[in-house]
Backbone and ligand atoms as CSV (ligand in chain L), in Angstrom:
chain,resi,resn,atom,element,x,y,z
A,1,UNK,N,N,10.564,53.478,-29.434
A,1,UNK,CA,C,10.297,52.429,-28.442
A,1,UNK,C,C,10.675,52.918,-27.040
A,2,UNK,N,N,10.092,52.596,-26.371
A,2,UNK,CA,C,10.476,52.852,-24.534
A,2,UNK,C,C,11.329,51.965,-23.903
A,3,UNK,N,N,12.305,52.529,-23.353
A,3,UNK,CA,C,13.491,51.893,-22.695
A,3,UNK,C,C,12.668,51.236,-21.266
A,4,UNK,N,N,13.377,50.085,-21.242
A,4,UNK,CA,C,13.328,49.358,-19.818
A,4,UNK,C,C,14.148,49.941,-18.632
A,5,UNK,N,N,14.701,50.723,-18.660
A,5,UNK,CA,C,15.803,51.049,-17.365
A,5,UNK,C,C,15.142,53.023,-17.050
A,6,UNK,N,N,15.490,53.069,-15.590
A,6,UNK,CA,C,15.580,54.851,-15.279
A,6,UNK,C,C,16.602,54.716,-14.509
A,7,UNK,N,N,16.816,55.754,-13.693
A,7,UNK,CA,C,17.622,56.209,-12.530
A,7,UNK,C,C,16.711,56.505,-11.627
A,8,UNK,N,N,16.786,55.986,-10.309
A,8,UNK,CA,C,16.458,56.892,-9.130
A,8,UNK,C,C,17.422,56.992,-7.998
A,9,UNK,N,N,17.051,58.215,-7.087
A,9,UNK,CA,C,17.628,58.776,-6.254
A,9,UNK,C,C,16.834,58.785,-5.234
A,10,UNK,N,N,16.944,57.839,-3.956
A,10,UNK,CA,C,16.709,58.493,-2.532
A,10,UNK,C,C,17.347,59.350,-2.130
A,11,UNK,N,N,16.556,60.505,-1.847
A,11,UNK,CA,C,17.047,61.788,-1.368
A,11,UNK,C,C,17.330,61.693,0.345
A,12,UNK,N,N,17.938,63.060,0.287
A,12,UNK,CA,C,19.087,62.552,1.760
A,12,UNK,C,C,17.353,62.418,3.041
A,13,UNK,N,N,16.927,63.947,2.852
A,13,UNK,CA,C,15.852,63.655,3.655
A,13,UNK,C,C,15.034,62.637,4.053
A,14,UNK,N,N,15.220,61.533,3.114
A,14,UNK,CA,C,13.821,60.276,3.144
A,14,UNK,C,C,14.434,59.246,3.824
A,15,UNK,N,N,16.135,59.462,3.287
A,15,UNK,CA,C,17.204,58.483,3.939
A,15,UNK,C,C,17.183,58.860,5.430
A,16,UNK,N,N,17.400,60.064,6.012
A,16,UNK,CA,C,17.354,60.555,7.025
A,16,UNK,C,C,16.780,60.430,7.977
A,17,UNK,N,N,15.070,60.460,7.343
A,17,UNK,CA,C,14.140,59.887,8.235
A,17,UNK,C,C,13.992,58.096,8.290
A,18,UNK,N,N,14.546,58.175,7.555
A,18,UNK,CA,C,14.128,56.203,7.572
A,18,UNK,C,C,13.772,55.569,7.074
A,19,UNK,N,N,13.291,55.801,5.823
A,19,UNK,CA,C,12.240,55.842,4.669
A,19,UNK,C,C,13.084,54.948,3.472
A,20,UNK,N,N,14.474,54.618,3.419
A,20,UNK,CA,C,14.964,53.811,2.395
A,20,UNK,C,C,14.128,52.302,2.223
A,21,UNK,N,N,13.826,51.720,3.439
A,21,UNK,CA,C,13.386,50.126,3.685
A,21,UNK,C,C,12.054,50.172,2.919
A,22,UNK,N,N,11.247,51.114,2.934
A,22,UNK,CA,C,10.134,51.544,2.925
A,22,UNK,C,C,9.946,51.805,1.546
A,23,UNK,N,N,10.512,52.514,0.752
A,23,UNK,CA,C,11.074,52.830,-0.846
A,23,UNK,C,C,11.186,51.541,-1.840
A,24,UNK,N,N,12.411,51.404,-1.050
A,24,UNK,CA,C,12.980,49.984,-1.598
A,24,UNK,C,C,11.905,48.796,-2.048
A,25,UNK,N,N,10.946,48.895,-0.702
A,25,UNK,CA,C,9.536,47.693,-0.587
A,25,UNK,C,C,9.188,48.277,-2.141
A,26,UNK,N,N,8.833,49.351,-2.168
A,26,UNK,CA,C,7.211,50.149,-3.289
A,26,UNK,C,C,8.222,49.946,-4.123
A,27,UNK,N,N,9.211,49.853,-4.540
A,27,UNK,CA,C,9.914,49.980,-5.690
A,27,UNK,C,C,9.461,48.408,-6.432
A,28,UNK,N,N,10.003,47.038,-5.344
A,28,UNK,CA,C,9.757,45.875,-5.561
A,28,UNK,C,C,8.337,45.396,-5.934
A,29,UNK,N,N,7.342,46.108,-4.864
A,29,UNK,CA,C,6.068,45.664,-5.130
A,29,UNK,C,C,5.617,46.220,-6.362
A,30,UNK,N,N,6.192,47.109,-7.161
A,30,UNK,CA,C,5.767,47.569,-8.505
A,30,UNK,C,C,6.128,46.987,-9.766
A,31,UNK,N,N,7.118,45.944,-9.224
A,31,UNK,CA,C,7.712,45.089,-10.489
A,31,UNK,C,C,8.892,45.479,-10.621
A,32,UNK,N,N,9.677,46.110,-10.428
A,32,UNK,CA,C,10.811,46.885,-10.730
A,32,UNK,C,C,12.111,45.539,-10.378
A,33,UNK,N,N,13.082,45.932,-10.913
A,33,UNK,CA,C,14.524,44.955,-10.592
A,33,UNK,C,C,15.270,45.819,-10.302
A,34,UNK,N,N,16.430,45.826,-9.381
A,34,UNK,CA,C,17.247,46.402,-9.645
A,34,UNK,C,C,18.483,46.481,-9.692
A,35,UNK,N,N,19.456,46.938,-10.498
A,35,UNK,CA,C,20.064,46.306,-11.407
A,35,UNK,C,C,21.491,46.520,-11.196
A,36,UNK,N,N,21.288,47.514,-10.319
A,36,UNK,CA,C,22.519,48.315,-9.898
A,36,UNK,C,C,21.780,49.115,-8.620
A,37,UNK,N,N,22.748,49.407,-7.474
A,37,UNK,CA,C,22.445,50.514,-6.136
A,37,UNK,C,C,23.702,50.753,-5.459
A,38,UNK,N,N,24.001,51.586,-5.278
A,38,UNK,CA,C,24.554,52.705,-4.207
A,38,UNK,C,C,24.246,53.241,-2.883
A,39,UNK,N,N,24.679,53.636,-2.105
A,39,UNK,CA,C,24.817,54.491,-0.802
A,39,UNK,C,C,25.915,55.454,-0.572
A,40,UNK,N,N,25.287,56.706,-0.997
A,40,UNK,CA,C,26.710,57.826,-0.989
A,40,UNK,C,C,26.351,59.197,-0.806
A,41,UNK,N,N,27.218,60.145,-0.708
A,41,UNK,CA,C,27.146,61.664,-0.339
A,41,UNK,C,C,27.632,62.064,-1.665
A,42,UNK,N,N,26.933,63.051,-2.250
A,42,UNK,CA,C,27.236,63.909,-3.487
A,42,UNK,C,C,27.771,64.819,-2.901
A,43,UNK,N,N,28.981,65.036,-3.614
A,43,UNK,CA,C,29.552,66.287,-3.582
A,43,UNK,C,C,29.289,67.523,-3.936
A,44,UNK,N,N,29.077,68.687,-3.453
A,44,UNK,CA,C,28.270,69.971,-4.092
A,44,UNK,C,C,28.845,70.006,-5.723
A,45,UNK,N,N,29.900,69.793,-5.788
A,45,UNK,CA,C,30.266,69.755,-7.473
A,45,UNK,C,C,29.721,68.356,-8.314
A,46,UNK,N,N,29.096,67.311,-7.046
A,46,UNK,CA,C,28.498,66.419,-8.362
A,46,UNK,C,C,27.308,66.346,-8.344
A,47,UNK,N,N,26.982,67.311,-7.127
A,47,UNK,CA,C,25.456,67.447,-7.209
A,47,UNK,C,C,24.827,69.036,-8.444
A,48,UNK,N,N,26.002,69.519,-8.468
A,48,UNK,CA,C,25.602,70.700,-9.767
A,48,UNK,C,C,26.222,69.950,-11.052
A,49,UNK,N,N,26.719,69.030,-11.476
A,49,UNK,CA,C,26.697,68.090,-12.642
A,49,UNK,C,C,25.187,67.456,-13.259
A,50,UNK,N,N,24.836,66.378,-11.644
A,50,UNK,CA,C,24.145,66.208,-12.083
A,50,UNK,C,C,22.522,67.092,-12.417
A,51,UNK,N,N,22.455,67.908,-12.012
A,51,UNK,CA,C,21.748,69.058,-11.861
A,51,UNK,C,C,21.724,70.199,-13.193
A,52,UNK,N,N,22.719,69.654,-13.818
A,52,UNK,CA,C,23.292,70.725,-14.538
A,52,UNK,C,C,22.412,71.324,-15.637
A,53,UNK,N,N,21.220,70.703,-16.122
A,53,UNK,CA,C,19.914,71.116,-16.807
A,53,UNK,C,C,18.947,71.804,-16.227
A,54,UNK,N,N,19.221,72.090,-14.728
A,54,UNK,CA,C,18.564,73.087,-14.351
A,54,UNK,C,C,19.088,74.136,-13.917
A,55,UNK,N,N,20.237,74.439,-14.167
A,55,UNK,CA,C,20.854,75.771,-13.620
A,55,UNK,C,C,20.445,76.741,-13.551
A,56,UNK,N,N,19.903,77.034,-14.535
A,56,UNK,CA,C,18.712,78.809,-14.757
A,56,UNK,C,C,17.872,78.816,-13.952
A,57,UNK,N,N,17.693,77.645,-13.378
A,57,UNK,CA,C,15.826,77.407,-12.424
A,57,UNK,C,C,16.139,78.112,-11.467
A,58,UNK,N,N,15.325,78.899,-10.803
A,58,UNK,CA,C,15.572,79.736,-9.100
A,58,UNK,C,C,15.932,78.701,-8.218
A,59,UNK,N,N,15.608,77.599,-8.084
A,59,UNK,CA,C,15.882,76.950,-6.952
A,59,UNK,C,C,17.188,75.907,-6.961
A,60,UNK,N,N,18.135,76.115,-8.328
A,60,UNK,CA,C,18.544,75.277,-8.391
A,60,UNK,C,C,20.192,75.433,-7.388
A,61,UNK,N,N,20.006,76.725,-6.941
A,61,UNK,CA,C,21.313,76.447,-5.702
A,61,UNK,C,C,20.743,75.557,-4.827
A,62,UNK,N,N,19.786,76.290,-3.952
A,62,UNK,CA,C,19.073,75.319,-3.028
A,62,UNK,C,C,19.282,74.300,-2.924
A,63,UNK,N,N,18.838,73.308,-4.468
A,63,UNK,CA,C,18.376,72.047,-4.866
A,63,UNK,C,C,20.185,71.090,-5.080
A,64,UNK,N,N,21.125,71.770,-4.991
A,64,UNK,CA,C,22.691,71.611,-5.064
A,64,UNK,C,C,22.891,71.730,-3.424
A,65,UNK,N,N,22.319,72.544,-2.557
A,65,UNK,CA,C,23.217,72.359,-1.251
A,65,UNK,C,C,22.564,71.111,-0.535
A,66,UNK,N,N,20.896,70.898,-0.830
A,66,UNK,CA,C,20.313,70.038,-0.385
A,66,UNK,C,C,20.302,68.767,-0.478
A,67,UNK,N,N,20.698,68.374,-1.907
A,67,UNK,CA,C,21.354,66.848,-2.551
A,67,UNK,C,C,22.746,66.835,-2.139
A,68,UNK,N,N,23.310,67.533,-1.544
A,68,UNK,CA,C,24.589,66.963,-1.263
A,68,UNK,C,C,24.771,67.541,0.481
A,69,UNK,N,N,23.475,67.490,0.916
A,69,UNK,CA,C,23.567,67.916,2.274
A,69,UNK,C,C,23.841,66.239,2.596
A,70,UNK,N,N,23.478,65.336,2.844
A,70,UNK,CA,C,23.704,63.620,3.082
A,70,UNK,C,C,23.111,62.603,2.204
A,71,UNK,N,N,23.510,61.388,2.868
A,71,UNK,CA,C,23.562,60.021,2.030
A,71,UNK,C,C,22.253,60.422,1.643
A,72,UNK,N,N,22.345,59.487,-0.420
A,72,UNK,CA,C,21.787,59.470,-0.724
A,72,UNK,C,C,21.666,57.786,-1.227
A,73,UNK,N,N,20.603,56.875,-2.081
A,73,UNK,CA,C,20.727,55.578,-2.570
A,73,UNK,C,C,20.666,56.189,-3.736
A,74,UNK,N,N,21.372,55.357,-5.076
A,74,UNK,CA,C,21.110,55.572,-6.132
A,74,UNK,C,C,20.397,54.342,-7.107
A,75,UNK,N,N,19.831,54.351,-7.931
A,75,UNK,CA,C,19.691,52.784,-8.261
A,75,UNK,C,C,19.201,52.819,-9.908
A,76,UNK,N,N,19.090,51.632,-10.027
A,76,UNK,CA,C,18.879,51.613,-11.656
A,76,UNK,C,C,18.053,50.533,-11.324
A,77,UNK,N,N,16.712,51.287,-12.003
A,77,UNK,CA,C,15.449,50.220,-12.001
A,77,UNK,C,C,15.095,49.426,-13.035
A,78,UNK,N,N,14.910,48.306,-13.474
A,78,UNK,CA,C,14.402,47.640,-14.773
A,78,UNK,C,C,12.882,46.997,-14.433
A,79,UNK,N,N,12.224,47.855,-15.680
A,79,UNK,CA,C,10.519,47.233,-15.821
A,79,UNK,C,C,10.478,47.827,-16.872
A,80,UNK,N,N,9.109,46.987,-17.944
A,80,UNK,CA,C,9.127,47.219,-19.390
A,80,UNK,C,C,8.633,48.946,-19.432
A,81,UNK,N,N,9.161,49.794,-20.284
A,81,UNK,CA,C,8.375,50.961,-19.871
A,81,UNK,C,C,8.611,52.191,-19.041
A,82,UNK,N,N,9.861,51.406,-18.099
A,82,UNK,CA,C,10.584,51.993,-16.729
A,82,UNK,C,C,9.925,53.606,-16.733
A,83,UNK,N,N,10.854,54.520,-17.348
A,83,UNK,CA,C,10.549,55.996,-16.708
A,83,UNK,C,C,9.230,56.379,-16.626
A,84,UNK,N,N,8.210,55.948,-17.351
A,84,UNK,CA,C,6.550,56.139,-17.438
A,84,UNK,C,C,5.666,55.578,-16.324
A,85,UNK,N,N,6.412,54.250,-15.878
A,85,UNK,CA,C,5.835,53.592,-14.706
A,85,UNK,C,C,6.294,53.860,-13.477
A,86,UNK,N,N,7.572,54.572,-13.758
A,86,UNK,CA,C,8.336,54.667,-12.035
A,86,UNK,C,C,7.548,55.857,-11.546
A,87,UNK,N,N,7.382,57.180,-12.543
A,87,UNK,CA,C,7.426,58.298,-12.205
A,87,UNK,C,C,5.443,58.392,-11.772
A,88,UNK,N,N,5.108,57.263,-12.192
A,88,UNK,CA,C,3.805,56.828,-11.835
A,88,UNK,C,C,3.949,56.653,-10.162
A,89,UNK,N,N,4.561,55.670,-10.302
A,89,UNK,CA,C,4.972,55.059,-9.000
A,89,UNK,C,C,4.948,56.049,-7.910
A,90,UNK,N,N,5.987,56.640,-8.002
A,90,UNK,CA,C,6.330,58.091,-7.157
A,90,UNK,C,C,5.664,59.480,-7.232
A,91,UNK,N,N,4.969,59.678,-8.107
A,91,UNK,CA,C,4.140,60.837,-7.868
A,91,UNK,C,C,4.481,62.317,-8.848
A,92,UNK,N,N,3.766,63.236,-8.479
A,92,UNK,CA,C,3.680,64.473,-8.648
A,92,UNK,C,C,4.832,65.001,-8.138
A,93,UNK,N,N,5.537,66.387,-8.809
A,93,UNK,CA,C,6.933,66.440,-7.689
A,93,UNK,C,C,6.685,67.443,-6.729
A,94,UNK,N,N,5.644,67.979,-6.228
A,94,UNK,CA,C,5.213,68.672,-4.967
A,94,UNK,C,C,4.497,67.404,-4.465
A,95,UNK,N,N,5.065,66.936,-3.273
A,95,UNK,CA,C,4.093,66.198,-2.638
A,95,UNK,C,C,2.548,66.129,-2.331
A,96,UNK,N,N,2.348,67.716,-2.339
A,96,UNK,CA,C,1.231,67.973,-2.002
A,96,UNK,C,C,-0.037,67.721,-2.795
A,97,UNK,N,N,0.737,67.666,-4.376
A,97,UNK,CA,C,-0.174,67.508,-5.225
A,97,UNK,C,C,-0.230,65.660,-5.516
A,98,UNK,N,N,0.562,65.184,-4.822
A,98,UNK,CA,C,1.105,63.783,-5.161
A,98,UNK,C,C,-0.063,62.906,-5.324
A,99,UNK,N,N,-0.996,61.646,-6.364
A,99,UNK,CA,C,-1.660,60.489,-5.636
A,99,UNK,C,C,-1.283,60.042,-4.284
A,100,UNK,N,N,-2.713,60.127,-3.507
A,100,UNK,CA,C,-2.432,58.855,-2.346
A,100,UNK,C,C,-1.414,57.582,-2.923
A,101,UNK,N,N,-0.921,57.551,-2.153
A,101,UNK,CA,C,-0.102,55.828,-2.411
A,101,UNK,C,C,0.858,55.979,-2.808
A,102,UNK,N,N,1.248,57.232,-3.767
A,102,UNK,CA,C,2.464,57.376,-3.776
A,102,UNK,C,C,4.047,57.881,-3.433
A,103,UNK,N,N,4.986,57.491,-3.993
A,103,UNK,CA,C,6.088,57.309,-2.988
A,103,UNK,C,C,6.423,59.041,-1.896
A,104,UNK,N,N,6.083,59.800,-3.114
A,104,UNK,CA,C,6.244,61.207,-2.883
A,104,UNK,C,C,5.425,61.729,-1.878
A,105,UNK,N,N,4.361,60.634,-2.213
A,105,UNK,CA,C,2.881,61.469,-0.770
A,105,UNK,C,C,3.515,61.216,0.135
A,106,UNK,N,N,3.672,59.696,0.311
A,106,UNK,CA,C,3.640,59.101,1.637
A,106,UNK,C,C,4.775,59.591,2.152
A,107,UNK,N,N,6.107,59.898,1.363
A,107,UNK,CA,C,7.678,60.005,1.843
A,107,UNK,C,C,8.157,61.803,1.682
A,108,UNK,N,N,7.585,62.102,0.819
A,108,UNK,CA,C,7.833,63.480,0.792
A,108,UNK,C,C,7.489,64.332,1.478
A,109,UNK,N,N,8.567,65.493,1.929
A,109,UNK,CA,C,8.697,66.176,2.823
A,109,UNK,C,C,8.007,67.612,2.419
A,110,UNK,N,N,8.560,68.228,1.313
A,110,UNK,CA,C,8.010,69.209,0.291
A,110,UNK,C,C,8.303,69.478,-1.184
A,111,UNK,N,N,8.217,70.232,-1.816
A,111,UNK,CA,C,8.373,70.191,-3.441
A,111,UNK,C,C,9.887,70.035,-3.556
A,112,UNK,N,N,10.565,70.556,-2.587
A,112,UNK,CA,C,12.549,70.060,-3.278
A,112,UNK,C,C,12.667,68.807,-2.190
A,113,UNK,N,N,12.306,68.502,-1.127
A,113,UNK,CA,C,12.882,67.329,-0.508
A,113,UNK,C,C,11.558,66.170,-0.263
A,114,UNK,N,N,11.359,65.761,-1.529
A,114,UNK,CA,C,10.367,65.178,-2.097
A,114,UNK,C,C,10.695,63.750,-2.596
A,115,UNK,N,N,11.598,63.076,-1.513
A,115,UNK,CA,C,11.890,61.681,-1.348
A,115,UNK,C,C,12.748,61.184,-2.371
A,116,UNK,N,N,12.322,61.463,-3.562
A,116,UNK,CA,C,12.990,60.231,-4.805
A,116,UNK,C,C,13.242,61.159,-5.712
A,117,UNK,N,N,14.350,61.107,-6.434
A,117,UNK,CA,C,14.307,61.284,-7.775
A,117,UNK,C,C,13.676,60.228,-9.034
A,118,UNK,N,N,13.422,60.915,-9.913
A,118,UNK,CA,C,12.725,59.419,-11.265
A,118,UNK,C,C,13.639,60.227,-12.429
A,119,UNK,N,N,14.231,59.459,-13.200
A,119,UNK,CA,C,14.580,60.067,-14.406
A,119,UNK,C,C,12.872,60.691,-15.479
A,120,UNK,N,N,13.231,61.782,-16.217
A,120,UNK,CA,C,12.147,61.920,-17.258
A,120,UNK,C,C,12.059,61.543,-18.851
A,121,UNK,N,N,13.171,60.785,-19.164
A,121,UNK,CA,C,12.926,60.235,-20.216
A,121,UNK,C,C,14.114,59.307,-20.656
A,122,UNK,N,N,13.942,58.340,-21.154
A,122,UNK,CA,C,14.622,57.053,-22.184
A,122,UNK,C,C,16.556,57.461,-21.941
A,123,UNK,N,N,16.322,59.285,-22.785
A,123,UNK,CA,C,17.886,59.793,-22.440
A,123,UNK,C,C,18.596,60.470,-21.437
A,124,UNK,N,N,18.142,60.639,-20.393
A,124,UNK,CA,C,18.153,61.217,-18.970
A,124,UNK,C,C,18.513,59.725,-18.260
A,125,UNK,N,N,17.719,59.112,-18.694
A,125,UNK,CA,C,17.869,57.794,-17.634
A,125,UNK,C,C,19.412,57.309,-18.234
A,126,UNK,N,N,19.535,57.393,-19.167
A,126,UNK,CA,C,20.749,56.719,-19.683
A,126,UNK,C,C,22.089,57.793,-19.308
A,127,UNK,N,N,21.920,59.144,-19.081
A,127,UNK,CA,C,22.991,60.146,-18.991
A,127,UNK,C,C,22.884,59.800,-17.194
A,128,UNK,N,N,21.813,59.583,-16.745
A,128,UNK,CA,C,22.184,59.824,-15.127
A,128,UNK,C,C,22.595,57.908,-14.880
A,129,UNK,N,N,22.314,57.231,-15.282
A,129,UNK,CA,C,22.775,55.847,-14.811
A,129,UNK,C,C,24.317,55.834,-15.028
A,130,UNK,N,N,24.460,56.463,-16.265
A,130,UNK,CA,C,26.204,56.595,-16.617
A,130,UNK,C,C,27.173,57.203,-15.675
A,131,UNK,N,N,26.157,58.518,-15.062
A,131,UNK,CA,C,27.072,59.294,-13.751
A,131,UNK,C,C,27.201,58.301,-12.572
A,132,UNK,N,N,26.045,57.654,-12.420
A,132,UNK,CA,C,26.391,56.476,-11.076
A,132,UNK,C,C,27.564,55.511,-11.002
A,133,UNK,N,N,26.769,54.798,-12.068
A,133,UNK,CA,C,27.350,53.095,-12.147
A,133,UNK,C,C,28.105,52.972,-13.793
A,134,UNK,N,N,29.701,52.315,-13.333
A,134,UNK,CA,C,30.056,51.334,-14.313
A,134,UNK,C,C,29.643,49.905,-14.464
A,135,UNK,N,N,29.729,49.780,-15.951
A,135,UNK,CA,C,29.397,48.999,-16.412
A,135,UNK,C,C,29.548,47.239,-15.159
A,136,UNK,N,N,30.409,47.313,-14.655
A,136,UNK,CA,C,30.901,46.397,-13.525
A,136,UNK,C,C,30.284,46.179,-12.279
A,137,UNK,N,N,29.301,47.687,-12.126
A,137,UNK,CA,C,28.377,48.031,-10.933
A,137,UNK,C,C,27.078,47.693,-11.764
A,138,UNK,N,N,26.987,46.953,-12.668
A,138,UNK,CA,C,25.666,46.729,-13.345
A,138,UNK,C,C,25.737,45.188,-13.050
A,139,UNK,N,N,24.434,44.748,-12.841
A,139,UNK,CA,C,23.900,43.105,-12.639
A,139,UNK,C,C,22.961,42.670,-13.537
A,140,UNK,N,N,22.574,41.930,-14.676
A,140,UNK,CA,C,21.473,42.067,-15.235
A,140,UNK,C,C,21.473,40.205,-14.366
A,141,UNK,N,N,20.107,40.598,-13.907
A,141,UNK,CA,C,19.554,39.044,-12.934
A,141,UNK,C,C,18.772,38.404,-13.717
A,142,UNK,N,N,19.079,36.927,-13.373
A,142,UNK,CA,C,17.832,36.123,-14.565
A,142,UNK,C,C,16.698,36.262,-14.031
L,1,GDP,P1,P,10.905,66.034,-11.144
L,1,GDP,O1,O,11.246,65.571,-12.548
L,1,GDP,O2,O,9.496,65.648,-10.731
L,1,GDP,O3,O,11.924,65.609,-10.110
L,1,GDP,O4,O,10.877,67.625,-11.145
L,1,GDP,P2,P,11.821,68.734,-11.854
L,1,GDP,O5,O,12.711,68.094,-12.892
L,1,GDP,O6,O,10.924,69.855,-12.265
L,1,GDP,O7,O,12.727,69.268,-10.663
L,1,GDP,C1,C,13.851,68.568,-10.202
L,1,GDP,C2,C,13.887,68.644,-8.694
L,1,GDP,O8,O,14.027,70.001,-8.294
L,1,GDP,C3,C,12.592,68.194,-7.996
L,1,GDP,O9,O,12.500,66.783,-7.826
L,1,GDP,C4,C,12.686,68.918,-6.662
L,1,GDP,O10,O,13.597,68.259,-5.773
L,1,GDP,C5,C,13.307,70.245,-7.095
L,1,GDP,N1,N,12.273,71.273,-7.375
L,1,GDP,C6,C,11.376,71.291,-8.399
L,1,GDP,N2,N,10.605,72.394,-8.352
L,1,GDP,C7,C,11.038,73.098,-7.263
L,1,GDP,C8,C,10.646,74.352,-6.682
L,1,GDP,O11,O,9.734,75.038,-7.162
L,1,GDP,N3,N,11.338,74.743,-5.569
L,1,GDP,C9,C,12.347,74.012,-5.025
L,1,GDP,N4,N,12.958,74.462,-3.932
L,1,GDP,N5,N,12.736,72.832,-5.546
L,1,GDP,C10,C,12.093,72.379,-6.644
């Protein structure tokens, strides 16, 4: 069965430029709740935690100095389906290749500072919501 919840991440760049208000909207207009959010700076050691499945990748220093270069939002989205529809939502992860309309076209800068993170599956979403938010930082809204 498909989980209702992901993780996403506004990346510092999108925050930077201005682009959270703007996110936030496409997130809502897609159905999404959300359930839990943040505003914070990763630390280079919690940005190679959470990262930590890509370590072998070439870019994944880069992709560690750049997530913890500034504020980021974190959030926990609820819609039936969540990681299949968000990552809809937001796109391709090179912008370039992104749908029109989506979050990545319109907000993304290039293939690593590419606006949003989306979790990729049911158990990712559940290992990265756990690094954010306690249980206490969770809201389930009627
Ligand atoms: P995602 O699931 O669409 O976010 O893509 P991946 O899991 O493959 O990669 C994780 C993140 O690493 C992406 O969102 C980008 O920020 C970054 N990334 C992916 N591919 C590249 C690349 O080829 N070069 C660089 N510099 N960053 C990349």
């Amino acid at each position: 069965m498909n989980g209702n919840r992901t993780l996403t991440m506004i990346k510092p760049t999108a925050v930077k430029n201005g682009h959270t208000g703007a996110i936030l909207a496409k997130i809502y207009e897609a159905g999404f709740r959300i359930i839990a959010m943040k505003y914070l700076k990763l630390s280079e050691e919690q940005a190679k935690a959470f990262y930590a499945v890509h370590k072998e990748r070439p870019f994944y220093n880069d992709l560690v100095d750049f997530m913890s270069s500034g504020p980021i939002v974190a959030a926990i989205l609820e819609k039936n389906n969540a990681v299949e529809e968000y990552r809809r939502v937001i796109g391709a992860t090179d912008p370039a290749n992104a749908e029109e309309g989506t979050v990545r076209k319109l907000y993304g800068t290039n293939i690593q500072e590419n606006a949003v993170h989306g979790s990729d599956s049911d158990d990712n979403a559940i290992i990265e919501s756990d690094f954010f938010f306690s249980k206490l930082e969770r809201f389930d809204l009627i």
